[in-house]
TORZAGU-903768 format. One line per field, with one value per atom (N, C-alpha, C): atom name; residue number from 1; x, y, z; residue in one letter. Coordinates in steps of 0.1 Angstrom, whole numbers, always signed. Each point is the difference from the previous one (the first is absolute). Layout:
! TORZAGU-903768
a <- (CA|...)
k <- (NUM|...)
u <- (X|...)
v <- (Y|...)
w <- (Z|...)
r <- (A|...)
! end
This chain:
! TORZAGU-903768
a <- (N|CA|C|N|CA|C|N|CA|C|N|CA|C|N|CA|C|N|CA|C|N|CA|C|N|CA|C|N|CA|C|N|CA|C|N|CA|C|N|CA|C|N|CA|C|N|CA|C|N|CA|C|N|CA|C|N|CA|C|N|CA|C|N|CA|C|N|CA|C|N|CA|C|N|CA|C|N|CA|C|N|CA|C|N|CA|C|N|CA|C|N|CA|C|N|CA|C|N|CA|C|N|CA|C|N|CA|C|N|CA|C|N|CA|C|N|CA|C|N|CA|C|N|CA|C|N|CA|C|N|CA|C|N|CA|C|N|CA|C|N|CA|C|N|CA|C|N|CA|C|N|CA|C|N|CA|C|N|CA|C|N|CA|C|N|CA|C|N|CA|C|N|CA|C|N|CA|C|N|CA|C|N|CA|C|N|CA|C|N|CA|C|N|CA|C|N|CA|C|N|CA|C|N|CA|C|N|CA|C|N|CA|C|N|CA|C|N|CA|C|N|CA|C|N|CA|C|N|CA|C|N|CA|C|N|CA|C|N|CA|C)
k <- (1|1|1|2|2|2|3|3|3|4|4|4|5|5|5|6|6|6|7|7|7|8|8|8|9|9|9|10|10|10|11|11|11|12|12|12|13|13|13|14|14|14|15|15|15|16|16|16|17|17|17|18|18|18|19|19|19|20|20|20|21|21|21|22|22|22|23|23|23|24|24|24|25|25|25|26|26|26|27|27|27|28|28|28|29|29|29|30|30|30|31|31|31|32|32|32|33|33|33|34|34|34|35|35|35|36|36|36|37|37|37|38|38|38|39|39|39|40|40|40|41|41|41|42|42|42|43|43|43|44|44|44|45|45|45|46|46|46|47|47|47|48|48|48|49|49|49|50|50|50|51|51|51|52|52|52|53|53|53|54|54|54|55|55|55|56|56|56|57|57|57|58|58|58|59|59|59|60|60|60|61|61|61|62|62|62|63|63|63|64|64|64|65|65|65|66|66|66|67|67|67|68|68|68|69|69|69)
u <- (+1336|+1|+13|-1|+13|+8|+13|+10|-1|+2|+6|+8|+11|+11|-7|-16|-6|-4|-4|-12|+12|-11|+1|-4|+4|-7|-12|-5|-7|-9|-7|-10|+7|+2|+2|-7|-7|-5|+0|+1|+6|-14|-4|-11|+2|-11|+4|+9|-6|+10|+15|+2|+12|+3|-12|+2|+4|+7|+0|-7|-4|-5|-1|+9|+8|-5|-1|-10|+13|-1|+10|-12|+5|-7|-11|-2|-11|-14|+4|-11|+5|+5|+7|+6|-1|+8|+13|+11|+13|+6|-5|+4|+16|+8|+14|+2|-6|-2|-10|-9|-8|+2|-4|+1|+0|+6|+3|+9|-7|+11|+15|-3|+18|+6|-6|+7|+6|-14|+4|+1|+2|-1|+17|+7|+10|+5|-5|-5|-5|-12|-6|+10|+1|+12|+11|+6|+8|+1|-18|+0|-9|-11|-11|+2|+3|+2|-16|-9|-9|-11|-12|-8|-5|-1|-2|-9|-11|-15|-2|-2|-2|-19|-7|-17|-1|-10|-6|-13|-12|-11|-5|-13|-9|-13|-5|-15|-6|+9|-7|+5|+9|+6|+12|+8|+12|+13|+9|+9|+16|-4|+15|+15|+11|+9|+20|-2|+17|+8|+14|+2|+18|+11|+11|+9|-1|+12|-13)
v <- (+1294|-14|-6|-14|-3|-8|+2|-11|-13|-8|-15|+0|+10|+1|+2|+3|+1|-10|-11|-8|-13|-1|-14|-12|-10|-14|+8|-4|+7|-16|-8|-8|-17|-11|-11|-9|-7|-15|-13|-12|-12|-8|-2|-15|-15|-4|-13|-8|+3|-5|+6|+6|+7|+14|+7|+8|+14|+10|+8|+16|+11|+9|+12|+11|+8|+11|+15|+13|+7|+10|+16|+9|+11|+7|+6|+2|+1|-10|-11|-12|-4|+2|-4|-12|-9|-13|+3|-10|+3|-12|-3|-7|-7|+5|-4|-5|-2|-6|-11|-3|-14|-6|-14|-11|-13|-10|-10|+5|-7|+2|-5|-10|-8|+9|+12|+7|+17|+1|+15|+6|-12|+1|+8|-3|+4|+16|+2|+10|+13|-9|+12|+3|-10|-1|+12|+1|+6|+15|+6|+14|+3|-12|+3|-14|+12|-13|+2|+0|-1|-8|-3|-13|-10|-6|-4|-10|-1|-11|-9|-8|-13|-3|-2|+1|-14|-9|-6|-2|-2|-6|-11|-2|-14|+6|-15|+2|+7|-5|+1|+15|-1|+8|+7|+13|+7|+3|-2|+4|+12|+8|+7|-1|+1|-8|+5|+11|+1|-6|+4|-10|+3|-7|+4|-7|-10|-4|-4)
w <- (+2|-3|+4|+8|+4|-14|+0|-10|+3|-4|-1|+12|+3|+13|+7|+3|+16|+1|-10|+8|+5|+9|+11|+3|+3|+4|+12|+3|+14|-1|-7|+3|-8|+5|-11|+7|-11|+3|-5|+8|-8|+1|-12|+0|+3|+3|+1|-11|-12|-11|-3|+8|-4|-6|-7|-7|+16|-5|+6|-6|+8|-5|+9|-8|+12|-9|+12|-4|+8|-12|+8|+8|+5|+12|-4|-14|-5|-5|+3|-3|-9|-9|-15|-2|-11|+5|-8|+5|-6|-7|-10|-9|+0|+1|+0|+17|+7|+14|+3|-13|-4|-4|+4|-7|+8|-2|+13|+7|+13|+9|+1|-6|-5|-8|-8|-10|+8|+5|+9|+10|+11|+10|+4|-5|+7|-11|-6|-5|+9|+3|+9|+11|+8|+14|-5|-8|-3|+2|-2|-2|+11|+5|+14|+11|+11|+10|+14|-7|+5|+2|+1|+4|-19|+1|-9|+5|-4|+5|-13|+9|-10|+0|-10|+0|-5|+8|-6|+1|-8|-8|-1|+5|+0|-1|-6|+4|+14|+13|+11|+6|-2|+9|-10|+8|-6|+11|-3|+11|-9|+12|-4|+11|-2|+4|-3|+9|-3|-2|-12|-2|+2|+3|+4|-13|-5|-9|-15)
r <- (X|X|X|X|X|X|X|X|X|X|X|X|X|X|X|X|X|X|X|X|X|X|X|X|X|X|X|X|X|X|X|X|X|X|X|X|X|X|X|X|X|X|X|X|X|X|X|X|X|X|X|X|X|X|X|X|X|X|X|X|X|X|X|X|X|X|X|X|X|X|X|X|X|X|X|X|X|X|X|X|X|X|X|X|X|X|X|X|X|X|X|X|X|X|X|X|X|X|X|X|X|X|X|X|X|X|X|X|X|X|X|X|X|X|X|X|X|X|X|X|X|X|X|X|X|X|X|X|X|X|X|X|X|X|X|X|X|X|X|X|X|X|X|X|X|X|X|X|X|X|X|X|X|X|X|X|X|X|X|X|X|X|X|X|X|X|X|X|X|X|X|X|X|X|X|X|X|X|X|X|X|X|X|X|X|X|X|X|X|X|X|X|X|X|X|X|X|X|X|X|X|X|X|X|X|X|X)
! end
């Protein structure tokens, strides 16, 4: 079983509303890496410098969407 000191950002995603929701390499979500974006975004940046997709949701349709700042 891995420690706390293995796990990793490996997956994050931002909602249309803002909310963000980030999974270590195991599927797991990481709580202390959630929340709004205005709160944890630079948070995350800090420790994963990797893709971060932005999703959004409608009736019609769905789009996903890398996201740089």
């Amino acid at each position: 079983m891995s420690s706390d000191m293995d796990l990793r950002i490996t997956n994050c995603y931002v909602f249309g509303n803002g909310m963000v929701m980030t999974f270590d390499q195991h599927g797991h979500q990481m709580p202390e890496y959630q929340g709004h974006r205005s709160e944890v975004w630079d948070k995350i940046r800090a420790v994963y410098n990797g893709p971060i997709v932005g999703m959004v949701w409608n009736d019609v349709r769905s789009a996903m969407y890398e996201l740089d700042k």
